[in-house]
N, C-alpha and C positions, 0 to 999 in steps of 0.2 A: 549536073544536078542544079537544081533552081535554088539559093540562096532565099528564097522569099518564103520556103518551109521552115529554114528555123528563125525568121522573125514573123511567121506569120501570127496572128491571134491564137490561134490553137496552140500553137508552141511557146509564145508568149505568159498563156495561163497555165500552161503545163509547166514552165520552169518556175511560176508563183505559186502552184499550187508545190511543187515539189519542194520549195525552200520553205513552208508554211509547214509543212508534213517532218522537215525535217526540225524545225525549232520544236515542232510542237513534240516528235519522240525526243529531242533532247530535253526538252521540259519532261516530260513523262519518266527517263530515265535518271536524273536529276531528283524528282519526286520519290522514287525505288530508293534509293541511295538513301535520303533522308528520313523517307520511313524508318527504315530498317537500323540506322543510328537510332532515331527514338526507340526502336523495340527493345536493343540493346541496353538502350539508357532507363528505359521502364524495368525490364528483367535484372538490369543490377538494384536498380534501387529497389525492388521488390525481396531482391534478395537479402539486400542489407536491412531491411524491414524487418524479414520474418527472423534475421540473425538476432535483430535488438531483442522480439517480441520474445525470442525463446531464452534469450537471456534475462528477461524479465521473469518471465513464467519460474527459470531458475532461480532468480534471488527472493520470487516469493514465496515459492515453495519451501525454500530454506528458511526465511523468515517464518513462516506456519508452523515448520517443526521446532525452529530456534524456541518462536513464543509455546508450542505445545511442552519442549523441554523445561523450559521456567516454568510454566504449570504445574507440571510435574513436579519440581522442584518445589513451588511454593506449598502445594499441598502437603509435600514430606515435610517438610517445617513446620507444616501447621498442627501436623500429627505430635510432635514433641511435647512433652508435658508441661511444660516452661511456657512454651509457644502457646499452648491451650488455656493455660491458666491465663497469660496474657489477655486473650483472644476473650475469655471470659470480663475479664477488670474492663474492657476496651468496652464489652458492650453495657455493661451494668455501668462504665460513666455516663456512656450515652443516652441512656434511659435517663439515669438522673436528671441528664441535662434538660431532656425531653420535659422529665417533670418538671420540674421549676418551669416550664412553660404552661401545662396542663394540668392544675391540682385539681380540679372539681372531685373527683372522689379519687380515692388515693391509689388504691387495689385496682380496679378496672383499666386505671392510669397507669401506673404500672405495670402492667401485664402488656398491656398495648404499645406501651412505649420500647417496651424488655425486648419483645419480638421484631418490631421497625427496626429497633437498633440491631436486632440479630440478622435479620433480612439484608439491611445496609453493610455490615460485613460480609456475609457470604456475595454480594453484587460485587464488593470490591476483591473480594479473593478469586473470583469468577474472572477480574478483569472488566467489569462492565462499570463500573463507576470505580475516578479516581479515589483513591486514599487520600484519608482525613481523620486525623487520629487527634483525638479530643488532647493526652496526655500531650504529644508534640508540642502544642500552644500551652501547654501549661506549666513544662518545662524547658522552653526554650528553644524548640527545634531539636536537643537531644534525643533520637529513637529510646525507645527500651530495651532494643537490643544491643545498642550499642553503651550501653551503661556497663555497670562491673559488673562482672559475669564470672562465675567458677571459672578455673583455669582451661580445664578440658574440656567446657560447651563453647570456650568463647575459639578455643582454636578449633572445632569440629564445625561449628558454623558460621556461614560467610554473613558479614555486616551487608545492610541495604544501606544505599543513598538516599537521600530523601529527596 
């Protein structure tokens, strides 16, 4: 056999084309490999994703009910005769105060003022506007509830913070 087949040109491009064919599946399997570590690496963080998301969803749901339970709560307080007559003095200062702004006629002012300020509590027992209690500034940041109190409403009901 003639030695000049396998360096001929034909044999030549065949061994280049066949080291070309092989880099090029080594790159190609190479690329497989690496995929499939990203898909991996996507599918965990996706996971740990949806872990956080659902543990979020849980602490706000909890929070929703936490804030729906103080609700609840604030409104049985607010039912209390004590609590109500408070709830009453809270809005008739704030009218006052209103007036000493608005005297043009006394009555119409009045009425006007009486309602605002009853509007303005229910927004804050609602939660939709902070509390601002006329009396606080007037006595010093001491609550009214936390003043003296009969023996048996003051342990039956829990003090707020201010």
């Amino acid at each position: 056999m003639d030695k000049t087949i396998f360096y001929g040109h034909f044999a030549l491009g065949l061994y280049l084309g066949l080291i070309f064919a092989a880099l090029a599946l080594y790159r190609i399997i190479r690329l497989k490999f690496e995929l499939s570590g990203y898909k991996r690496h996507l599918s965990n963080k996706l996971e740990i994703e949806a872990e956080q998301l659902q543990k979020m969803k849980r602490d706000q749901e909890a929070v929703r009910k936490e804030n729906e339970n103080l609700r609840v709560k604030v409104a049985a307080l607010n039912e209390n005769p004590e609590r109500r007559s408070q709830r009453d003095l809270e809005v008739f200062a704030r009218a006052e105060k209103r007036m000493l702004v608005t005297v043009p006629g006394f009555a119409p002012a009045w009425e006007g003022a009486k309602s605002a300020a009853l509007s303005e509590i229910q927004e804050e027992e609602a939660g939709k506007a902070p509390p601002k209690s006329v009396f606080s500034k007037i006595f010093g940041g001491v609550r009214p509830e936390t003043s003296e109190a009969p023996k048996s409403l003051s342990d039956s009901q829990p003090t707020q913070a201010s």
